[in-house]
N, C-alpha and C positions, 0 to 999 in steps of 0.2 A: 569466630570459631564455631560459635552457634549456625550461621549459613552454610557452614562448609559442610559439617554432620550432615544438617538438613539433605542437603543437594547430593551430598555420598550415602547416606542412608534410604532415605524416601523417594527422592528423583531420581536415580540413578539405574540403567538398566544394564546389565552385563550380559554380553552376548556369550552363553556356551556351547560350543560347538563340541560334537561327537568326534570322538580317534576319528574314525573313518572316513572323515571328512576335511583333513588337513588343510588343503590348499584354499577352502572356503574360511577358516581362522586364520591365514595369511593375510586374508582380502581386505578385511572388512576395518584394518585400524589406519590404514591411509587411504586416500583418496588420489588417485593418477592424475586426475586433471588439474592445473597448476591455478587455474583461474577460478573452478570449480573449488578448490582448495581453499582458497581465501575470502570467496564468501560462506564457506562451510566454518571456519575458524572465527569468523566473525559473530556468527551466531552462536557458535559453542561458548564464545564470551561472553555473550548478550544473556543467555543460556544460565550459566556459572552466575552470573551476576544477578540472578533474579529478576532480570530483564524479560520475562516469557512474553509479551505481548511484542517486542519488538524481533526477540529471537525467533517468535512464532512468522512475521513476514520476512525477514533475513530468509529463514529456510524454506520457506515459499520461494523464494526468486531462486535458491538455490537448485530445488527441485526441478524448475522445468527450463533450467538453462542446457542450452543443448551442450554433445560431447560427455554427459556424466557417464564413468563405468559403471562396473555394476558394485564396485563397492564403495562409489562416489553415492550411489542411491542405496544403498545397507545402511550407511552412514547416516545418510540424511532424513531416511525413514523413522531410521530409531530413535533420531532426537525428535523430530515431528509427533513421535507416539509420544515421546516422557514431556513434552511441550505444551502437549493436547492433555495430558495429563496431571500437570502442575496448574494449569488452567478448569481444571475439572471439566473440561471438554471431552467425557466418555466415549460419544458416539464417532467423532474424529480420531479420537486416540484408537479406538479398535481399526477402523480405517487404515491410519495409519501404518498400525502392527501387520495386519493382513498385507497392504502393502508389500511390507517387510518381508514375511513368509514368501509371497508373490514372486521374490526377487533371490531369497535364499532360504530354501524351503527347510532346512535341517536348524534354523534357530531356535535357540529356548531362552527362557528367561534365567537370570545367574538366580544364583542362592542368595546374593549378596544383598538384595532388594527386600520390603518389607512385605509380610505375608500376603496382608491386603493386593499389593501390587503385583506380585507373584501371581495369585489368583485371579485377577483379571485378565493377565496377559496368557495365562493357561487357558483359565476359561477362550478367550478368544480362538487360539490356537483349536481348540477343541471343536469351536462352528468352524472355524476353515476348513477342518479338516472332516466333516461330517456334511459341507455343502458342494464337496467335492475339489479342493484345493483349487479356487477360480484365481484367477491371475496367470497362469500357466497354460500357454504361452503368454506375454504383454501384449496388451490390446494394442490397435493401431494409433499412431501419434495424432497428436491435435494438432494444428496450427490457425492463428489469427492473422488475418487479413486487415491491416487498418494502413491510412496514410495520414503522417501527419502534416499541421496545416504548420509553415513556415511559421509565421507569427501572426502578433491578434491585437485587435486595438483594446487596448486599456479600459478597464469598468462598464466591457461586453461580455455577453455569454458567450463560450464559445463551444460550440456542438458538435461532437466525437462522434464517427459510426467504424464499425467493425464487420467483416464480416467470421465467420467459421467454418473451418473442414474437419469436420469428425465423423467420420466413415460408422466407429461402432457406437454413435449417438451417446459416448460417454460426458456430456458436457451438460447439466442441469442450469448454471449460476454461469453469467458474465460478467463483472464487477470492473467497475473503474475507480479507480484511486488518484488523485490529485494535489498538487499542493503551492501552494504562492511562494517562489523562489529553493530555496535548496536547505532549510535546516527545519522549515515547518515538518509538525504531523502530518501525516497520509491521512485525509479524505477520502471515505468508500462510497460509489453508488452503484445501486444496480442499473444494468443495462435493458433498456426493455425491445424486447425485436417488433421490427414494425411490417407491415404488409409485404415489403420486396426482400424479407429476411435478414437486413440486416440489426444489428444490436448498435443501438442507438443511447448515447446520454452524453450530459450537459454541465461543464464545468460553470460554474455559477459567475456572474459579473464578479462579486465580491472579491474572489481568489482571480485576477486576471489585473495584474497590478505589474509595475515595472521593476525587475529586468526583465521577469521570464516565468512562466508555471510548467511543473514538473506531473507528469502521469504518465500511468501505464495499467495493459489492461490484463485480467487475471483470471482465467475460467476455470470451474470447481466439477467436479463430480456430487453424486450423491451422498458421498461421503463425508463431503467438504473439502478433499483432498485437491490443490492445484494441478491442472493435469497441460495446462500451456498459457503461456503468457505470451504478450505485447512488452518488450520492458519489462524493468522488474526496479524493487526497493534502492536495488543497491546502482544500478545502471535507467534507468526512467528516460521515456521522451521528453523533448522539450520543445516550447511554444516560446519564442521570441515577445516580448511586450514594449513595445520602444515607448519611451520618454519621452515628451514634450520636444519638441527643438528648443534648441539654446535663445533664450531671448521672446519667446513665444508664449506669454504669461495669461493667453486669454483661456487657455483652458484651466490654468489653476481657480478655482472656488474662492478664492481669499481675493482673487482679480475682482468677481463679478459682486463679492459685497461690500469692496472697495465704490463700487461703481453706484450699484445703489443707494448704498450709506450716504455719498456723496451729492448723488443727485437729492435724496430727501432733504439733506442741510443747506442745499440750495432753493428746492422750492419752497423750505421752511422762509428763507429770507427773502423770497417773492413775495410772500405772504405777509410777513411783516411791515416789509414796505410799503404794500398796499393799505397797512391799517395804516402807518403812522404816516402816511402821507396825506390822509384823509383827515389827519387832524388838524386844529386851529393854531395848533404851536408851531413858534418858529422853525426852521430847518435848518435841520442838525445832519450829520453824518451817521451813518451807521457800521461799527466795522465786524465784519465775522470771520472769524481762524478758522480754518477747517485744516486738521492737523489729517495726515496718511495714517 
């Protein structure tokens, strides 16, 4: 009962739209695109649930999946702001909101929000509109360039490059995220660009285990805001890691200390033989077990 207040009181942003702007209060409570749609719902649960670090990448991959309208992106903006906000993430949460404006310029914040939050989201409104409402038109799209590698041998690095097309140099931050198999956390690294321009990094041996590893790659703005992805949280590349063949036990670790272990309990009894052979006592037998 206590989370629900919370999440309706404090985190909560209500869109009010002006009379004279009907068809813009039509737009903004669904979302047209059907695919767009369910990972938009996804996160609004993750969202509800107090989940914000997980809701915070859900609506990341949502943002820059192609095909969103424009009130697939009203939508998605505004939970990104109250996101970025339950995070106390200020400088992305304005980001966000601006965004917002960017996309449906006649929004305000409801009444129904707490003063504090009311006031931050006016204030913002108030640089938007004093730095001359920028977003208007949408800058040019980004897109990444990457190919993935089929599959990768087991407990090797394996080395990502990408490259990038962004006309209005909106792209600051490249980042790749990674993970060993399909229910692990996301792993982030930056991407660092190398001499022939492209954006370069390295999933580590550690995470490169069998069946498979999952990543995809995320470029930011200044704002922090996703502006295009490779993959995304909810859809990610994938890298093949095959198994050992069946029967094939010289690469298991437990084979080669089998192997050693074995040999020391053997030349321990070379060694012994040689002393008690050297003695004056009768000969006897010697027997040694050596259990697997």
């Amino acid at each position: 009962m206590l989370r629900t207040r919370l999440c309706s009181i404090v985190l909560s942003l209500s869109l009010v739209l002006p009379a004279a702007a009907p068809t813009y209060a039509q737009a903004v409570p669904q979302a047209t695109s059907a695919r767009g749609a369910s990972i938009l719902d996804r996160g609004i649960s993750e969202y509800e649930d107090l989940r914000f670090q997980e809701a915070l990448q859900t609506f990341s991959a949502a943002l820059i999946r192609a095909g969103n309208s424009q009130s697939d992106l009203a939508r998605i903006y505004r939970y990104l702001a109250l996101t970025y906000l339950a995070l106390d993430r200020r400088e992305e949460a304005e980001g966000a909101y601006r965004s917002l404006l960017g996309v449906m310029p006649d929004t305000m914040p409801g009444s129904d929000i707490s003063p504090r939050f009311r006031e931050f989201f006016t204030q913002v409104r108030g640089r938007w509109e004093a730095d001359g409402r920028p977003g208007l038109p949408p800058p040019a799209p980004v897109t990444i360039q990457h190919r993935s590698p089929a599959q990768a041998e087991r407990g090797t690095d394996v080395e990502l490059r990408a490259t990038l097309d962004d006309q209005d140099g909106r792209v600051t931050e490249l980042s790749l995220a990674y993970r060993q198999g399909t229910n692990a956390v996301f792993q982030r690294l930056n991407c660092v660009r190398n001499e022939e321009g492209e954006f370069v990094a390295t999933i580590p041996s550690s995470a490169v285990t069998p069946p498979l590893v999952e990543y995809y790659f995320e470029a930011t703005d200044a704002g922090g805001l996703p502006v295009a992805g490779r993959g995304d949280v909810a859809a990610p590349l994938r890298i093949a890691v095959p198994a050992p063949a069946s029967g094939d036990i010289t690469g298991e670790p437990l084979f080669w200390v089998g192997i050693i272990g074995g040999a020391a309990v053997i030349a321990g009894a070379i060694v012994l033989g040689v002393v008690f052979g050297n003695q004056s006592t009768p000969n006897g037998t010697l027997v040694f077990t050596i259990d697997d």
